[in-house]
N, C-alpha and C positions, 0 to 999 in steps of 0.2 A: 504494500500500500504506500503512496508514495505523498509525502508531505507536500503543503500547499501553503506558504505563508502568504498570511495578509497582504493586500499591497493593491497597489503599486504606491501613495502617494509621498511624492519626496517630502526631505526637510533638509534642513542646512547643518550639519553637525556644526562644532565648536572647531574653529580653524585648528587647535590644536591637534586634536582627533585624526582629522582629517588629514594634517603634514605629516602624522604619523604613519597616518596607514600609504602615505601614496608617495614618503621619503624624500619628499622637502620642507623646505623650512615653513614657518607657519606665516610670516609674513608675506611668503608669495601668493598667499589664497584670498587675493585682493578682486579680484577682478572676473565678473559673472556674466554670465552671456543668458538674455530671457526667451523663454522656452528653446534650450538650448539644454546640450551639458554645460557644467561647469569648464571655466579655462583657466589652466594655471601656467603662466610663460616665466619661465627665468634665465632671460639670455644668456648670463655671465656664467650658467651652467650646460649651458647647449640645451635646456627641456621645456618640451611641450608636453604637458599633459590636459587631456579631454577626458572630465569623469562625473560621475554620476551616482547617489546613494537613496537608500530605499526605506524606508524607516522598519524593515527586518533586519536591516546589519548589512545587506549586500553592496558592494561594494564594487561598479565597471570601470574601469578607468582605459584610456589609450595614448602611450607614450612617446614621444621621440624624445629619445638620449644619447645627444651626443651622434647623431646618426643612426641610432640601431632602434630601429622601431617594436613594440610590445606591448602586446592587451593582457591585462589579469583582472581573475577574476577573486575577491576579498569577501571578509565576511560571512565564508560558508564554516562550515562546523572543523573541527583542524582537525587534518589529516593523520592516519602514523606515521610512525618515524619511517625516513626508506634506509637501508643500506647503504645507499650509493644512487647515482644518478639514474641509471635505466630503470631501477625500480621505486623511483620519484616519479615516474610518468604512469599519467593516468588517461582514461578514454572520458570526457562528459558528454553526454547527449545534450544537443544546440538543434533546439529550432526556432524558428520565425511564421510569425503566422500562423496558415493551417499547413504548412509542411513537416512533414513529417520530423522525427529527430533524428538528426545524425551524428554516431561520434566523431567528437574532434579531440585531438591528442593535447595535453597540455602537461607541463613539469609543476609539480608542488614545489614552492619557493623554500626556503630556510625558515621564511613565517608558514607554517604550515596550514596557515586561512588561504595563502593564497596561492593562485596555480595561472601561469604563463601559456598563453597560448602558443603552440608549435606553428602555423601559418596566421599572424597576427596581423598582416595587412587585407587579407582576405573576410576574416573577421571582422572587421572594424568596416570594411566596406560594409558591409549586411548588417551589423549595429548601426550604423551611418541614418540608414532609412526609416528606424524609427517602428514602432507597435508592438504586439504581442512578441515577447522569448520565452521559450520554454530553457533551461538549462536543469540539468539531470544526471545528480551523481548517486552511482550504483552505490549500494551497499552501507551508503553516508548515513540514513536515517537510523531513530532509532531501533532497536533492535536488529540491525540489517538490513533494512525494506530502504527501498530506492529513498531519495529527498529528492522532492521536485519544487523548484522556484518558476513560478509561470509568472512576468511581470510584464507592465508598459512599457518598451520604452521611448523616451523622448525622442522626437527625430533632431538629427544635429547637420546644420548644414554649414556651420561654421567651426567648430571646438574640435570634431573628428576630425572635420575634412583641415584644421591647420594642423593638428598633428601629423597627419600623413604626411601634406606639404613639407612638411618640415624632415622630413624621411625622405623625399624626392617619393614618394609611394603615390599611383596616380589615383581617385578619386575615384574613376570606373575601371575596372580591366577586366574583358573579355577571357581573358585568361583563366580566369578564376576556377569559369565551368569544367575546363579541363580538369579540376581536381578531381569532380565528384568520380565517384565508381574506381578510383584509384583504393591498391590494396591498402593495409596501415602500413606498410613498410614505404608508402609511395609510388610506388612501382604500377606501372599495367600489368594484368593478367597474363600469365607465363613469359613477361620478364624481368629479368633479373643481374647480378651485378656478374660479369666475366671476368672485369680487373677493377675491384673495388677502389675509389681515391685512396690516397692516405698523406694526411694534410700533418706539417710540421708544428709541432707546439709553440704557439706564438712569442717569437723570440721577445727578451724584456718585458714579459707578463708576469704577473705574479701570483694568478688565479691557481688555488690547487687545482681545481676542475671545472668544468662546464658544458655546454652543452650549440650547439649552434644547428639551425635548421635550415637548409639551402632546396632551392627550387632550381631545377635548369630544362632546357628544350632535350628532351631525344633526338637522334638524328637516324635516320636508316642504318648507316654504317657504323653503330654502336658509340659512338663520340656524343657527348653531348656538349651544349652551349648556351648562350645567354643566361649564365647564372648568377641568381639574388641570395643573399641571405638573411634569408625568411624574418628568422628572428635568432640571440645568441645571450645565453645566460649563463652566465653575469652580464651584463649591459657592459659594452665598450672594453671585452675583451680581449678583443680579436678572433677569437673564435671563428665566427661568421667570415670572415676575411680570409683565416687560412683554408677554410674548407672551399672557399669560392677559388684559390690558388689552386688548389690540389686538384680542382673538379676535372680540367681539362688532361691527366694521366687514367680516368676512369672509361671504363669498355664495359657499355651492355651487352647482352645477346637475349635473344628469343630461345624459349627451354625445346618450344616445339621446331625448331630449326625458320621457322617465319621471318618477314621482314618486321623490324621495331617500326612500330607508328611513330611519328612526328606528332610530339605532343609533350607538356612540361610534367615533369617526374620531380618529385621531394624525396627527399633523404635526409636523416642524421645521422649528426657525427656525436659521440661523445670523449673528451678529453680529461685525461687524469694524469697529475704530475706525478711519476714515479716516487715510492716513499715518501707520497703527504698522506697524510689518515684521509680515511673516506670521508668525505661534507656533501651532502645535496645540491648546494646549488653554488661551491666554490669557498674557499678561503683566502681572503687577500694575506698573502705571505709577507714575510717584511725581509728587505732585501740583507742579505748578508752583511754590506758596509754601515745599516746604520744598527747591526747589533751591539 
């Protein structure tokens, strides 16, 4: 049976609240866009953030930091503890309107309320437009029965769409539909990786670990191209960079001997500093010289 919190109608939390939950400071939560999400700009830190809160505690917010664009979702009931990175990643069922749910992959943060979408531009287009979400996490409610948050939301034609701007991320992209009916690994149906990338640990980083998610074109002849990264956690890792480096060494093939369609494929990478302890979603190391 799956829980239904009240809602939708907003409120404003207490700016402090709010810098908390969305990790800036509380003086930047100056500036409100009506019937809009909210807008929070702080040049001097490269961020735009577009977010929104529910008076059940939920929390959408969409970012650009520093380049690297990212929607999370706050507020839901905290997750357990994972291991390690791949088993931080969860499926939520997302839909909109009367479509059906579908899952979407997202990473549980270090706050364990909240969880990063794995294709966050894609996302954020479909929040953009405003009305009913369904969002649906298995297992989250009590006793184990699904939680389901069915809310409004606001259309934003401002607050989304400069956060994207601010990621070069375009506003519409036809590309999108390409995702659907892709496997969870990203991949079209019977194919699969013949010479998988393998991207260099981003040199003067200090992240023990992270996580970066990159889209690129299939090509027929197993080469792929034109690749983004999606999204990369910790924010302004590098991550996302090195795997967009690396991509152009990787070879598809078809299982069934077929031609690969032309058509964009997602994949992740996940990265771990040899001999740092396991952390979910990265620990900033401190550099040798200033021990």
């Amino acid at each position: 049976m799956s829980s239904q919190p009240k809602g939708p109608p907003r409120y404003r939390r207490s700016a402090v609240v709010l810098a908390l939950a969305l990790g800036v400071a509380a003086p930047a939560l100056a500036q409100d866009v009506a019937a809009d999400w909210d807008l929070t700009l702080k040049p001097e830190d490269r961020l735009t953030v577009a977010h929104t809160v529910y008076d059940n505690g939920l929390l959408l917010a969409a970012r650009c930091q520093a380049g690297v664009f990212q929607v999370m979702i706050g507020g839901r009931p905290e997750a357990p503890p994972a291991r390690d990175l791949p088993t931080a990643r969860r499926l939520l069922g997302i839909g909109f309107g009367d479509e059906p749910v579908s899952d979407y992959g997202f990473l549980i943060g270090e706050n364990r309320q909240f969880a990063f979408a794995e294709l966050a531009a894609p996302l954020a287009r479909s929040m953009r437009e405003g009305g009913r979400m369904q969002i649906v996490a298995a297992g989250a409610g009590e006793g184990g029965r699904n939680l389901r948050y069915i809310i409004d939301l606001p259309p934003s034609n401002t607050a989304i769409d400069q956060a994207l701007a601010s990621c070069g991320r375009p506003l519409v992209d036809p590309r999108d539909a390409e995702l659907e009916g892709l496997e969870d690994d990203g991949l079209p149906k019977n194919i699969t990786w013949r010479k998988t990338p393998q991207p260099q640990y981003p040199e003067g980083r200090t992240y023990s670990s992270g996580l970066a998610v990159v889209s690129c074109l299939a090509r027929p002849d197993g080469r792929v191209s034109d690749c983004v990264a999606e999204t990369e956690v910790p924010a302004n890792s590098g991550f996302g960079a090195a795997v967009v480096r690396a991509a152009r060494q990787g070879r598809l093939e078809n299982r069934d001997g077929g031609p690969i369609p032309l058509m964009r494929i997602v994949y992740r990478t996940y990265f771990h500093l040899a001999g740092a302890s396991e952390e979910t979603t990265g620990t900033l190391l401190r550099s040798r010289r200033n021990e």
